[in-house]
ZASE-914478 format. One record per residue (C-alpha): x, y, z; residue in three letters. Coordinates in pm, whole numbers, plus 50000, padded with zeros to 5 digits. Layout:
N
XYZala/...
END
This chain:
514
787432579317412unk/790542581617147unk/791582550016953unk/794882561516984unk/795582566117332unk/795952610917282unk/793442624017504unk/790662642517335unk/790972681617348unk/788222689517617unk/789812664417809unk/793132677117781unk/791542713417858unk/789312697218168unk/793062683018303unk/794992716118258unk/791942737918435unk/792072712618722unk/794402693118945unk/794352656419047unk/792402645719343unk/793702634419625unk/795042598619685unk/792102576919816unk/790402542019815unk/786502545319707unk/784742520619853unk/781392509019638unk/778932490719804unk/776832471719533unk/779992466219309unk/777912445019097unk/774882459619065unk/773692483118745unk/774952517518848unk/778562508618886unk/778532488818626unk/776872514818320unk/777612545518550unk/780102548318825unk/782702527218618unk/782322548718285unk/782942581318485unk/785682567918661unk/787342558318308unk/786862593318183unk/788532607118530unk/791352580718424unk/791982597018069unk/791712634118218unk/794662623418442unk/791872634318740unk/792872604618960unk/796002603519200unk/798502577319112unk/797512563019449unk/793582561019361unk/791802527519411unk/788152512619422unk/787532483119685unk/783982468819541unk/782192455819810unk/779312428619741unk/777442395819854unk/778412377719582unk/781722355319590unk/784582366419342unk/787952376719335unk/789712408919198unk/790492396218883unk/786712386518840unk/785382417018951unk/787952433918666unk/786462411218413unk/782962418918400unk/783732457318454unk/785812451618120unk/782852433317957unk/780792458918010unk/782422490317939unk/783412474317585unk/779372471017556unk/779192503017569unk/781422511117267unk/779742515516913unk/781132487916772unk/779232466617002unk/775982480416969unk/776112506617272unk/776752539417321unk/779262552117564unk/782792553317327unk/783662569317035unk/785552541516826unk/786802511917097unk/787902510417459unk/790782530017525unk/793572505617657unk/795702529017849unk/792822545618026unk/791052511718089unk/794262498118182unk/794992520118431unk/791702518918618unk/791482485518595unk/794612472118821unk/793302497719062unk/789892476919084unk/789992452519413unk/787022429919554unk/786112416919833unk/782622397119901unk/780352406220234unk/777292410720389unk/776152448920411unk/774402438720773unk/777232419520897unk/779582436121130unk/782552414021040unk/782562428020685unk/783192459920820unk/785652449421045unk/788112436720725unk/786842467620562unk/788862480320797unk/791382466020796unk/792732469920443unk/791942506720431unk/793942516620733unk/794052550520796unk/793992568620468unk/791432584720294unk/788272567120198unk/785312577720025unk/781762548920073unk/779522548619779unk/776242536919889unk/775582522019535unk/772722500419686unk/768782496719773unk/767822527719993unk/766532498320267unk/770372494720325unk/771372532220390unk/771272533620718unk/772592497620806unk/775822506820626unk/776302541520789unk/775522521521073unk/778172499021060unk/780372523420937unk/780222542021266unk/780462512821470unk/783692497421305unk/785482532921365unk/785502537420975unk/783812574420939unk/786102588221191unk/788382611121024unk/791702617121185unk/793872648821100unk/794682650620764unk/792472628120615unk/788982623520533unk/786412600020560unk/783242611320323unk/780072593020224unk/777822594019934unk/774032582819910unk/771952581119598unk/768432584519606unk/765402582519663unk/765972595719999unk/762912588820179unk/759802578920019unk/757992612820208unk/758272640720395unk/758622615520779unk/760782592120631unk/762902617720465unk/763442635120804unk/764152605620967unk/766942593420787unk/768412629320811unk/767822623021178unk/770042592921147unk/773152596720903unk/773402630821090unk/773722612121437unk/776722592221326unk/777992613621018unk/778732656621020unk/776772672720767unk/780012677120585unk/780382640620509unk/777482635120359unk/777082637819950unk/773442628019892unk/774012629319528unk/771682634519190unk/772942628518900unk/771112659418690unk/773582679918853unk/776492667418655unk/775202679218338unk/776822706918199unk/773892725818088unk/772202724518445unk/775642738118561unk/775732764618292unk/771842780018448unk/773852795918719unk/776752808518454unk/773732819218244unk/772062838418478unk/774682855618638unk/777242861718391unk/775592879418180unk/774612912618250unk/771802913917976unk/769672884118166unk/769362889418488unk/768052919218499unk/764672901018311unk/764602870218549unk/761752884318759unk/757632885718785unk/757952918018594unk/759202903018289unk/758612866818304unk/755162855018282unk/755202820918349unk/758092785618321unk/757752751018211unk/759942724518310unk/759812693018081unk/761342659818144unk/760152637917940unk/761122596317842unk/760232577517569unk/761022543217763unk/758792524017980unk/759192512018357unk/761632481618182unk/762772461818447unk/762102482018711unk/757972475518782unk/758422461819159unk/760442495819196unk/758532516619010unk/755042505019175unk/756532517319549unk/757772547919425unk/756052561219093unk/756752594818891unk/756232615519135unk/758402601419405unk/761142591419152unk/761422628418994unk/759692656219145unk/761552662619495unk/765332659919377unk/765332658818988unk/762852684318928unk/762742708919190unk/766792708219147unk/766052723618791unk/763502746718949unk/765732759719225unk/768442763319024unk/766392785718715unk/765192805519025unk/767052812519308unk/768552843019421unk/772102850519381unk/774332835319565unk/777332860319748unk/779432834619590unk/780252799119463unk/780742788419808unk/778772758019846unk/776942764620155unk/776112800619980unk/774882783519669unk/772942758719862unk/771502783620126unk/769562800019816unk/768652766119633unk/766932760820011unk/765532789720038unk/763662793019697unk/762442754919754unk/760642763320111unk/759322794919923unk/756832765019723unk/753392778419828unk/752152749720025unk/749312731219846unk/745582725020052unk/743552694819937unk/741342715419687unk/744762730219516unk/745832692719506unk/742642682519268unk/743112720719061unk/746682721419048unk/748082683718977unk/747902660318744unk/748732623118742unk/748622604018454unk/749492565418383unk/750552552218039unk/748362524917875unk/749262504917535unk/750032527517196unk/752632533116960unk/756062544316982unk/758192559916686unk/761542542516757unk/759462503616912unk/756032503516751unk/753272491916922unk/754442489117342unk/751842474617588unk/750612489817894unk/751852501918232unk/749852474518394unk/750872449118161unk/754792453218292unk/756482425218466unk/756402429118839unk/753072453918782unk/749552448018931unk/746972447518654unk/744972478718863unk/747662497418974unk/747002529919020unk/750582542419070unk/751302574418807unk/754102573118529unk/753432608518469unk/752842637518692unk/752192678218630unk/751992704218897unk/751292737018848unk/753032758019144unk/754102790719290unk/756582804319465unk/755832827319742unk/759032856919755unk/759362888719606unk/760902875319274unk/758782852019121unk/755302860719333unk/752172852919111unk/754642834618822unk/752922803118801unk/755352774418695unk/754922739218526unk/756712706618637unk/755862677618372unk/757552642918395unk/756642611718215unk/757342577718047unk/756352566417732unk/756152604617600unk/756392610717219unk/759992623917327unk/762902620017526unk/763892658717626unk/764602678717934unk/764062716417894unk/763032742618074unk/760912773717852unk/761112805818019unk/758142823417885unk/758432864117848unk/755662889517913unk/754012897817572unk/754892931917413unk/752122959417334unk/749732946517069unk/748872984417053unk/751273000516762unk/750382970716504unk/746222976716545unk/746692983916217unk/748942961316021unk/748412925015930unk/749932915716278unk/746882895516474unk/748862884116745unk/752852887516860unk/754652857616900unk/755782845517230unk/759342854117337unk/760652823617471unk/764052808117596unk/764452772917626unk/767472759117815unk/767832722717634unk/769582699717917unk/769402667017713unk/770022644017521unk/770982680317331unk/772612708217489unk/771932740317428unk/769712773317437unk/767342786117189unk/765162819517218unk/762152827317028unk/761222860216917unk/759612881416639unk/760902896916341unk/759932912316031unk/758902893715704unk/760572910515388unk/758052926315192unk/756002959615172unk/753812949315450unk/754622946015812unk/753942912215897unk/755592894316197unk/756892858316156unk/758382841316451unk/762052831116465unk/764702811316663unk/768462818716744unk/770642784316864unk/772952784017053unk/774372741017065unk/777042733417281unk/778672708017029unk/779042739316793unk/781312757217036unk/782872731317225unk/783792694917163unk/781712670817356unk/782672635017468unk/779992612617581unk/780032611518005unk/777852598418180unk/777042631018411unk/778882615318730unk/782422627218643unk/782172660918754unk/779912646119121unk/782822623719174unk/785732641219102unk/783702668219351unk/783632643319592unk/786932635219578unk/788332670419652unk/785522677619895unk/783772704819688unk/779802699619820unk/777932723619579unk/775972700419371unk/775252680419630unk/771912682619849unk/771702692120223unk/769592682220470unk/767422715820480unk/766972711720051unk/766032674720081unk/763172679520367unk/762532709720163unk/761572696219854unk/759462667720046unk/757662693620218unk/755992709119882unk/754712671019783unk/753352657120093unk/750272672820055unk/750042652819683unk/750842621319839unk/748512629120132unk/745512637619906unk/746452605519695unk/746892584719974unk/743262591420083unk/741732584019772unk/742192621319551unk/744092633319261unk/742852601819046unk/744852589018784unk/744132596518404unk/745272577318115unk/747502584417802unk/748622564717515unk/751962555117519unk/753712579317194unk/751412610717318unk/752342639117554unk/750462632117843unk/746802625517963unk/744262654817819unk/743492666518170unk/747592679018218unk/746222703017872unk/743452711018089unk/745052723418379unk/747062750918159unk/744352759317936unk/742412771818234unk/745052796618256unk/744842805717875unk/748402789917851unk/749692752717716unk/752462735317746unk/755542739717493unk/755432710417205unk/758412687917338unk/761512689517049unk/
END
């Protein structure tokens, strides 16, 4: 954000490169719950200063709580000047920018009402009329389909010519494979396919955007992306925080729920799908699909070989010092058994990537927050340095770094000066801040402003969703009966021993986090 009220250069360049979104009211259900408030709001004050949002935009929070507009505008204000530096957060550069905030904020409208009550709906309604609308489903998943419910029955999802009438859901959706199918079942009874933006944030980063301009842009990578070359990938998301506030949630769902079937197999799917005939979004999403149901599905015995769970207990953390255990949390039962990390080894069964095994690690209280994903090259012939002071080539890897930095590195060998030959491993950067200048964003900016113009590519589809539940039900079978017990690892480490295990079996490890 500028001090000054000039918009910052990549958000000048983001305005020229695209146009203003049509005129419409969003619609937030859970107006004054977390994510508007540190998420939805930031991203829509960013869309404000790219000049992204039609003079005609406005946001009708919806919530139990009593309150009027200029309430609601108030603590939406409070917050986003938390979020500035100079008031201990994060989000700004200097101070809020009063133009941009300005702008958004007499376009911010309340109105208090029960989710399950049809007469909300009913003045819902009536104050949107017949224009556009877009309903964020900013609330507990146990309220999905009551609102899509009453959605349909007040007439409000009907979209007459010329206008449209879309929906967006954040996760989890479904808690398994049944339930996940299910609610498909539901939404798609009252809602077309085309509606529907079941959204994940991880998509919005520009890095996990830039895999698919990475791959196929460049003529000198794909041609390596393939069994042949690649010998094996590790995906990494790691967290240095705790559960927080979030133990009651945290103890239904756990890490594998909460990450593995949208977050991480997004970042798998999108590191190895096929190419798309083009950026069409049903093309792009047909492959994402397609590489997700190629999972080899996992038996019982692969389940205990191939998986890992792991649950933090007390240790020390670099930034917090000592931090107490998972099951000391609020809201946490003092045996739970529920995992805060989770590795899988798996395979994908097509022509591409057959017998490339790949790792999926997620965790909290790691020794470091990072998302990456190491592509790990076939090792060159050892043969022509028998006879040199070589003992081993170094690995040829290429990380993609998707946060908090952005960037790619690739590891490779070269030659130490000297008489001798003697290899030393080396590292090329690439940083995005080097090349381009970076604003903070929260990651929904690009989601919504996709939503807005109707542009479903980084959004999930049915097919991907049950897909992705499909290759973990047989973990949360096997767990549900008693297997894949949980292992234990100081909070400040890298995961439970048995997670080093797993790869060392396969005379590999896992890529030091940083």
């Amino acid at each position: 954000m500028s001090e000054t009220g000039t918009v910052p250069e990549d958000t000048a360049a983001l305005a020229k490169s695209a146009k203003p979104a049509p005129a419409c009211t969003m619609v937030i259900f859970g107006a004054n719950g977390d994510l508007t408030k540190r998420l939805l709001m930031p991203a829509l004050y960013n869309l404000s200063g790219a000049k992204l949002l039609d003079d005609q935009f406005t946001i009708l929070g919806v919530d139990r709580d009593t309150g009027s507009d200029q309430d609601f505008q108030g603590r939406q204000r409070t917050m986003m000047e938390s979020f500035t530096p100079d008031k201990g957060g994060e989000f700004a550069e200097k101070t809020l920018n009063q133009d941009w905030w300005s702008w958004l904020e007499q376009r911010l409208h309340y109105m208090a009402g029960d989710f399950t009550k049809p007469e909300t709906f009913k003045a819902l309604a009536d104050k949107l009329g017949d224009g556009n609308a877009i309903f964020y489903l900013a609330v507990a998943d146990r309220f999905f389909g009551t609102i899509i419910d009453q959605l349909h029955a007040a007439g409000l999802v009907k979209e007459k010519e010329g206008t449209f009438r879309r929906v967006v859901i954040e996760k989890p959706f479904g808690h398994d494979l049944q339930s996940a199918k299910d609610l498909n079942a539901h939404i798609l009874s009252e809602l077309d396919e085309n509606q529907i933006y079941r959204i994940d944030h991880f998509l919005g980063k520009e890095t996990v955007q830039n895999i698919m301009a990475l791959r196929f842009g460049n003529g000198i990578f794909e041609p390596l992306w393939n069994r042949d070359h690649i010998d094996s990938v590790q995906i990494t998301a790691s967290e240095t925080v705790g559960v927080e506030k979030r133990g009651k949630f945290y103890e239904i769902t756990g890490a594998l729920r909460d990450m593995v079937p949208n977050h991480m197999f997004q970042l798998l799917a999108m590191t190895t799908m096929e190419p798309p005939n083009s950026f069409d979004a049903d093309a792009v999403r047909s492959e994402k699909a397609k590489v997700i149901e190629a999972i080899h599905p996992m038996s019982a015995a692969d389940v205990e070989t191939n998986v890992v769970r792991g649950q933090y207990i007390a240790g020390h953390m670099k930034e917090e010092g000592d931090v107490q255990s998972y099951t000391s949390e609020p809201d946490v039962a003092g045996d739970s058994t529920v995992e805060t990390y989770v590795a899988l080894k798996l395979m994908i069964d097509n022509w591409r990537w057959a017998g490339v095994p790949f790792y999926l690690r997620t965790g909290k209280r790691m020794s470091t927050r990072k998302t990456e994903i190491a592509i790990h090259f076939k090792q060159a012939p050892f043969a022509m340095f028998r006879d040199t002071p070589v003992d081993k080539m170094t690995p040829n890897v290429m990380v993609l770094h998707l946060q908090p930095h952005e960037g790619i590195s690739v590891h490779f060998s070269a030659k130490q000066p000297g008489q001798n030959v003697v290899l030393k491993p080396v590292r090329m950067d690439f940083n995005y801040q080097d090349y381009f200048e970076l604003k903070p964003s929260t990651g929904y900016e690009t989601l919504i402003y996709d939503v807005l113009i109707g542009d479903p590519t980084l959004f999930n589809r049915a097919d991907n969703i049950e897909a992705g539940w499909t290759a973990v039900q047989p973990i949360l079978d096997a767990v549900a009966k008693g297997g894949c017990k949980i292992h234990t690892y100081a909070a400040g480490t890298n995961g439970p021993a048995a997670a080093d295990a797993m790869l060392s079996l396969d005379g590999r490890e896992w890529r030091k986090p940083g």
